[in-house]
C-alpha positions in Angstrom: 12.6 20.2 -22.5 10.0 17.3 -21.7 6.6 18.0 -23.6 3.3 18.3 -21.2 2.0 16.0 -23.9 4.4 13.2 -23.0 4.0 13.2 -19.4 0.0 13.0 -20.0 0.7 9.7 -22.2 2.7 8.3 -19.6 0.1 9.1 -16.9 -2.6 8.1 -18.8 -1.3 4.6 -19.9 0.2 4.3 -16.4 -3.2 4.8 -15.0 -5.0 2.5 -17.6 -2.2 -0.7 -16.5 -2.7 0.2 -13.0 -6.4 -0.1 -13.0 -7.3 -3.3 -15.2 -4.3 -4.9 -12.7 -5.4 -3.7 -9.5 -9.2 -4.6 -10.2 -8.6 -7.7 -11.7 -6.6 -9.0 -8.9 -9.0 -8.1 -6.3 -11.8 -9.4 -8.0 -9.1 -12.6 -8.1 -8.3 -12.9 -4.7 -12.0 -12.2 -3.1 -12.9 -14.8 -5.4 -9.7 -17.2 -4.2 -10.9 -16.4 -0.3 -14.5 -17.1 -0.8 -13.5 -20.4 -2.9 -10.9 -21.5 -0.6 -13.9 -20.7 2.7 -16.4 -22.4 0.6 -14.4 -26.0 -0.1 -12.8 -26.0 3.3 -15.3 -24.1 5.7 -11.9 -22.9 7.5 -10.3 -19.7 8.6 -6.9 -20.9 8.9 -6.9 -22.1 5.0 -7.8 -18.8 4.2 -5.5 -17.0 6.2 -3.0 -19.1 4.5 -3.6 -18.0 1.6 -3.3 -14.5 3.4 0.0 -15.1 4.7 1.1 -16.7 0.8 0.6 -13.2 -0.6 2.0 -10.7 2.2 4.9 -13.3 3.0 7.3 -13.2 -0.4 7.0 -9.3 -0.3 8.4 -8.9 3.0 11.4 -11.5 2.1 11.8 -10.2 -1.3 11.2 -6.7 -1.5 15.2 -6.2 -0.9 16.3 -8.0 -3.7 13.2 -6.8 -6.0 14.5 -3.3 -5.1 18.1 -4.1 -6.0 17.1 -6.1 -9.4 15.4 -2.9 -10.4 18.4 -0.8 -10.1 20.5 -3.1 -12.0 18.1 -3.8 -14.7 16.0 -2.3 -17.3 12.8 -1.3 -15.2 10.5 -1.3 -17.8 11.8 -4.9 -19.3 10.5 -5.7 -15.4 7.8 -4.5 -15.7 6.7 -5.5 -18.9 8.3 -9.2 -18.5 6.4 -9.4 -15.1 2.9 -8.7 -16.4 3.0 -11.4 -19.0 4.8 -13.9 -16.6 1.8 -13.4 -14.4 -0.9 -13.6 -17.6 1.2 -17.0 -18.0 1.4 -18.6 -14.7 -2.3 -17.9 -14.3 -2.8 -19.9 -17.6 -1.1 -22.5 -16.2 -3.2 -22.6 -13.1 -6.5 -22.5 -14.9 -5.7 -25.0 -17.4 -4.6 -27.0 -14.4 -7.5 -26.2 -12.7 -10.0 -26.8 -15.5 -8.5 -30.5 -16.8 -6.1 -32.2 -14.1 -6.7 -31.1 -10.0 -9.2 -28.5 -8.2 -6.8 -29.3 -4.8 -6.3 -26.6 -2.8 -2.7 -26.6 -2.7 -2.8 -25.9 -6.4 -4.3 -22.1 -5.6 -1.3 -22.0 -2.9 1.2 -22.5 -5.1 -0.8 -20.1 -7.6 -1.2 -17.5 -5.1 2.4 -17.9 -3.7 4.3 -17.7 -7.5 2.0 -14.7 -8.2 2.7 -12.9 -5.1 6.9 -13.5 -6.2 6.2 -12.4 -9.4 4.2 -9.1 -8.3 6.8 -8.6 -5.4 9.0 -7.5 -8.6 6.7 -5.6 -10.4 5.4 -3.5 -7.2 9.1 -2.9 -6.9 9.9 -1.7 -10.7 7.0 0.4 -10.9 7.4 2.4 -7.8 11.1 3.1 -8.0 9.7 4.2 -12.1 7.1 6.7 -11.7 10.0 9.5 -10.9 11.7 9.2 -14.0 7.4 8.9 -16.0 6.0 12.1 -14.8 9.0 14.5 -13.3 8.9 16.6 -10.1 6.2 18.8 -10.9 4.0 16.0 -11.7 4.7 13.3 -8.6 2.3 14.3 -6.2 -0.4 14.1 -8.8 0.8 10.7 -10.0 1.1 9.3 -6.7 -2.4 10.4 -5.8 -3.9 9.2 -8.7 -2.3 5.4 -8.0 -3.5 5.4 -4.3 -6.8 6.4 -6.2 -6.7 3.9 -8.5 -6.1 1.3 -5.4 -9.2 2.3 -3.3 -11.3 2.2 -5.8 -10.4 -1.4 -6.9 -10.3 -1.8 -3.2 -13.8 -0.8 -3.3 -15.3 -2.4 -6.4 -13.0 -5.6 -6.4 -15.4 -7.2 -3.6 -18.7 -5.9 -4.3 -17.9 -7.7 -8.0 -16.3 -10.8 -7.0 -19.3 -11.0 -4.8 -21.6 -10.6 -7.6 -20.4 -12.5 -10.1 -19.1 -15.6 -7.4 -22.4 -17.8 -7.3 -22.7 -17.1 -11.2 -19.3 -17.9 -13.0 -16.3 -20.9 -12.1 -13.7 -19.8 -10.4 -11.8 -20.4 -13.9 -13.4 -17.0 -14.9 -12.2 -15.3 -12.5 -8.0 -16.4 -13.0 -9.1 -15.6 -17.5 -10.3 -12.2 -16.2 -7.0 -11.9 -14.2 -5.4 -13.1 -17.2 -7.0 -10.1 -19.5 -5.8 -7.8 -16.8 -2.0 -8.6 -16.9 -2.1 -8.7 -21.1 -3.7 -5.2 -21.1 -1.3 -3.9 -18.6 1.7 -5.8 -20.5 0.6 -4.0 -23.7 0.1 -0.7 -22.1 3.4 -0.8 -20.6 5.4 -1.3 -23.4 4.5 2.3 -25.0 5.3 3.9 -21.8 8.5 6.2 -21.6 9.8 4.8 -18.4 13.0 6.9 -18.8 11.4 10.4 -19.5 13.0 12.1 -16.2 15.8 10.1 -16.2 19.4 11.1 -14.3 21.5 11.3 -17.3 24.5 10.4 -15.1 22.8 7.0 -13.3 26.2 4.5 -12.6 25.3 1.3 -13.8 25.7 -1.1 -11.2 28.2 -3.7 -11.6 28.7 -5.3 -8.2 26.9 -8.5 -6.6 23.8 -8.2 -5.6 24.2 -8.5 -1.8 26.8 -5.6 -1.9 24.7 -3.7 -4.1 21.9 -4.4 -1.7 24.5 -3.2 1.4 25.0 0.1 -0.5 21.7 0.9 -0.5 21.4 0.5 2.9 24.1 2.3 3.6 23.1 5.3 1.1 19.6 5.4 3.5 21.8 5.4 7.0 23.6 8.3 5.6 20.7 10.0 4.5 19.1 11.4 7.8 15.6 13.1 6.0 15.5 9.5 4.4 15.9 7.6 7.4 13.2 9.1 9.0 11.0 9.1 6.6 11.1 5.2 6.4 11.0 5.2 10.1 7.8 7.6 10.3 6.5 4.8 7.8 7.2 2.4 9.5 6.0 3.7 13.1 2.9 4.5 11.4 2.4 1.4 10.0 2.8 -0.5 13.4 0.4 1.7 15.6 -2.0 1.5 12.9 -2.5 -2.2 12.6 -4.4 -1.5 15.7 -7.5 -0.9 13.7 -8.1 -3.2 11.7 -8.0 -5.2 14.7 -10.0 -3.4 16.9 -12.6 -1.9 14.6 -14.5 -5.5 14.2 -13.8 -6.2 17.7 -15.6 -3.4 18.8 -18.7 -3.0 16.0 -19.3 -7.3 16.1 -18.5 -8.2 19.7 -19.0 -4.9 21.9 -21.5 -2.8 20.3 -23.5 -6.3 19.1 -23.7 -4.1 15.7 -25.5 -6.0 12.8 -22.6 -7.4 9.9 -24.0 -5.3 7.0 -23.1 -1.7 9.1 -19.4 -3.1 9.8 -19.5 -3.6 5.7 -20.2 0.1 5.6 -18.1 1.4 8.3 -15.1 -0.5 7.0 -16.2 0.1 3.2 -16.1 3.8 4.1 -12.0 3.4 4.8 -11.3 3.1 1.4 -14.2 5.8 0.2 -11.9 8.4 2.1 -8.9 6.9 0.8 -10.4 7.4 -2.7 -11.8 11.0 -1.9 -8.9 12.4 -0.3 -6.5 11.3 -2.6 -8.3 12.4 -5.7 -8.0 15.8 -4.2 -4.7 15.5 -3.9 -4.2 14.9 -7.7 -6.7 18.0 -8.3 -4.2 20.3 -5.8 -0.9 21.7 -6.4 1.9 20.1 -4.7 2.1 20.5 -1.5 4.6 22.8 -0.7 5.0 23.1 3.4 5.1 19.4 3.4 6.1 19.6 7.2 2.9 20.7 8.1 1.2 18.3 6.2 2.9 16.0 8.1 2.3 17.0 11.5 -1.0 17.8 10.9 -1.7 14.3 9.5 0.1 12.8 12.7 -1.6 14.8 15.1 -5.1 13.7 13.6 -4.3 10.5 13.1 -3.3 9.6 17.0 -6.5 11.9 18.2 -9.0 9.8 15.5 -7.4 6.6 16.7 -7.7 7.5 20.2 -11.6 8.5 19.5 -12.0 5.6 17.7 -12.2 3.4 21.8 -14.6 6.4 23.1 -18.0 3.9 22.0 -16.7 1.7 24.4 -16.2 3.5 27.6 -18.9 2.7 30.0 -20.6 6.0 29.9 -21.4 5.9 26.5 -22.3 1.7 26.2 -26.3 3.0 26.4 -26.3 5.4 23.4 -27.9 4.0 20.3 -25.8 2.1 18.0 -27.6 4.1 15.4 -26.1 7.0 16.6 -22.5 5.5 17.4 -22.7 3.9 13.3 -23.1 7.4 12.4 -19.6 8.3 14.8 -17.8 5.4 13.7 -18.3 6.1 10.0 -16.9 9.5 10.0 -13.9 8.6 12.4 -13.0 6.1 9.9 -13.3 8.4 6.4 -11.6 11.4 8.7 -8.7 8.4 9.4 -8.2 7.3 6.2 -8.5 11.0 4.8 -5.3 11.1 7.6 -3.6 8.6 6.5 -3.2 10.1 2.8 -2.5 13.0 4.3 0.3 11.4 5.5 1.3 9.3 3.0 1.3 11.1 0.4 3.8 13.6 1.2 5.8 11.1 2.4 6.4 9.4 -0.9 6.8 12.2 -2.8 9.5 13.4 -0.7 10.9 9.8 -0.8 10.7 9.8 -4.6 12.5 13.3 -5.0 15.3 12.8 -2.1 16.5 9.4 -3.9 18.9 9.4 -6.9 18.2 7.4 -9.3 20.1 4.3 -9.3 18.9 3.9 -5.7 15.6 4.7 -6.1 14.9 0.5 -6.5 16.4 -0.1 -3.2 14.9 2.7 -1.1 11.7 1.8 -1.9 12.0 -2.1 -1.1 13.8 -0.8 2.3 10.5 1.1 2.9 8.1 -1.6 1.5 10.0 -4.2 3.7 9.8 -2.2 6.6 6.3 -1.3 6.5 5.3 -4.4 4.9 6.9 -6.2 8.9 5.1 -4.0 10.8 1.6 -4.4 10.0 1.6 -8.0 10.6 3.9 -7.9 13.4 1.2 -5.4 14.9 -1.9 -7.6 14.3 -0.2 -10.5 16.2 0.3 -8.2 19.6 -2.9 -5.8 19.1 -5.0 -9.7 18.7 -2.7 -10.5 21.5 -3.4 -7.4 23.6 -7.4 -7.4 22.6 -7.3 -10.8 25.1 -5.5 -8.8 28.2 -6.1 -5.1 27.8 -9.9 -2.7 26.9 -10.1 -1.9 23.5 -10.0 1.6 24.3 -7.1 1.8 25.9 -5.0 0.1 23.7 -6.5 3.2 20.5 -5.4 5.6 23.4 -2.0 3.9 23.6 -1.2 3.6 19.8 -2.6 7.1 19.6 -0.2 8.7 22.1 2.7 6.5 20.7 2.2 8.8 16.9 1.2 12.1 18.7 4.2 11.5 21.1 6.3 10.7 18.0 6.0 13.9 16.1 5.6 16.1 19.2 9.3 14.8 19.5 10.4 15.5 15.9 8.1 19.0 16.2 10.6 19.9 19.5 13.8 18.7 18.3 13.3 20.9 14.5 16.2 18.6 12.9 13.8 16.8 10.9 11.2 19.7 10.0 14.0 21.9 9.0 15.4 19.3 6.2 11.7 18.8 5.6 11.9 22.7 4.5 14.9 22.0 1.7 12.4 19.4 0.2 10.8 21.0 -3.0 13.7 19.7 -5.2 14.6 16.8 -6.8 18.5 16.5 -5.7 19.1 14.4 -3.0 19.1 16.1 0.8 22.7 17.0 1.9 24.6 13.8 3.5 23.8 14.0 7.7 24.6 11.6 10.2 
């Protein structure tokens, strides 16, 4: 029987990796944007160096996933985390004593983001095996945590300390961050939940790859899941759109309240998935789900009301005050939502596809978002802001209204609170 003692380690160290990488890098890449805004004065740089970093996760995630069934995940993750303390040496020894070109902090963002695209993919597809069942919903919540925090402090620092230190400062402190997560990885028991019985793969990688697709088609409470992520992830990308569009350019709202508003994303983020960690699982995970759903597409579709003509002559003051509790209620939502939704991804996987499913999802959900700013930006030029939050907040209502009526889905939804994988349903 696994001691309580050695899950806490794992957590713990987990945790401590997770946090000097996270806020390191953001600190990084706010310092990268500003840099690369400052030099060139130009949006489309930085939105290059945008697309450099979400670009090799949505081409690689697939064969991240499939590595990290074949191999040792914690040799991944561990390899990766000094591979990135190195390149970034490179880079700022570059940087420092031969070229300050911006191509140089492409090619540093672009290697970084390949390199990352692996460990993403080793890490997720480990935390099963660190902490068990009993303890994934607390891990998972703790590691969103852990992300909106550095989401939050990662700018207001690399704001701070921007006009006083090089940019060279900023890749050593990225640097520190990958050695301490290195070292903190390497006394973490990666395999303490492991399936004894895990095949070791043997094939290539593409067939290996085709298996796990086909393990996810055969799996229906699998298939949905990644699709609800993936639905989600689309109608969402809606907001980050529209939410400047309307503060800035509708409601003529000074910059520093769109800092808060949008700030107060990932404070709900934070607060509602620390409470998560602090709750028991949760154990009717299918009204979690619709719940979440059903909140989301209302709050999304509330979100347009400030620009409806009968309410364009209340104060801003008072419509900052609505915005900023639509947007912690949404992201409160969306963890709400996602966090079930991993768990039960995590516990209806085996093992030796674990890897794959999650790169499936990542890729997947990793498409959508962008693929939703470019028709929501599109849309923004043709359509009122308000009714394109009502449409993307009918399209997830809609959605699990369906699932709700046809009881398929909620009913596997019910066999959930085990780790075996769901029975095999076309």
């Amino acid at each position: 029987m696994v001691s309580q003692a050695a899950i806490k380690k794992n957590l713990v160290l987990f945790l401590l990796a997770k946090v000097v990488i996270v806020l390191g890098s953001n600190i990084y890449s706010f310092a990268i944007g500003l840099y690369v805004l400052s030099v060139t004065g130009s949006a489309v740089n930085f939105s290059i160096t945008l697309l450099l970093t979400i670009l090799p996760r949505i081409l690689l995630a697939p064969l991240a996933g499939t590595l990290s069934d074949r191999w040792n995940r914690k040799r991944i993750i561990i390899t990766t985390n000094f591979a990135c303390a190195l390149w970034i040496t490179v880079i700022c020894v570059l940087f420092i004593f031969v070229t300050q070109d911006i191509w140089l902090l492409y090619l540093a963002t672009c290697i970084l983001s390949i390199i990352n695209t692996f460990y993403s993919s080793a890490v997720m597809s480990s935390i099963y095996n660190m902490v068990g069942p009993d303890h994934l919903q607390k891990a998972m919540s703790l590691n969103q945590a852990v992300v909106s925090f550095s989401g939050i402090l990662g700018p207001i620092l690399g704001g701070v300390f921007f006009g006083l230190l090089p940019l060279s400062s900023f890749m050593i402190m990225n640097i520190c961050g990958f050695f301490i997560s290195g070292l903190a990885s390497l006394f973490i028991n990666y395999y303490l939940f492991a399936e004894k019985t895990a095949v070791q793969q043997t094939g290539s990688i593409g067939s290996e790859l085709k298996e796990g697709l086909s393990f996810v088609k055969k799996q229906t409470l699998l298939r949905k899941l990644i699709f609800i992520s993936i639905w989600v992830n689309f109608w969402f990308a809606v907001f980050p759109i529209a939410l400047p569009y309307l503060v800035l350019t509708i409601r003529d709202m000074p910059s520093y309240q769109f800092g808060i508003i949008e700030g107060s994303f990932a404070v709900g983020m934070l607060v509602m998935s620390t409470i998560l960690s602090l709750k028991a699982e949760i154990k009717r995970k299918s009204l979690s789900l619709f719940v979440g759903m059903l909140c989301l597409g209302v709050l999304l579709a509330l979100l347009g009301v400030p620009q409806l003509p009968m309410f364009l002559a209340v104060s801003n003051q008072v419509i900052f005050v609505y915005l900023l509790i639509i947007v912690l209620l949404l992201a409160a939502a969306i963890m709400i939502i996602n966090i079930p939704v991993m768990v039960l991804i995590q516990k209806s996987t085996k093992d030796e596809y674990r890897g794959r499913v999650m790169a499936i999802l990542e890729t997947g959900a990793s498409a959508a978002t962008p693929l939703g700013f470019i028709l929501f930006g599109l849309f923004l030029e043709w359509l009122p802001m308000w009714v394109m939050m009502v449409v993307a907040g009918v399209s997830i209502i809609g959605f699990i209204l369906y699932q709700a009526r046809n009881k398929h889905f909620f009913r596997l939804l019910q066999q959930t609170d085990q780790p075996k994988v769901m029975s095999t349903e076309a």
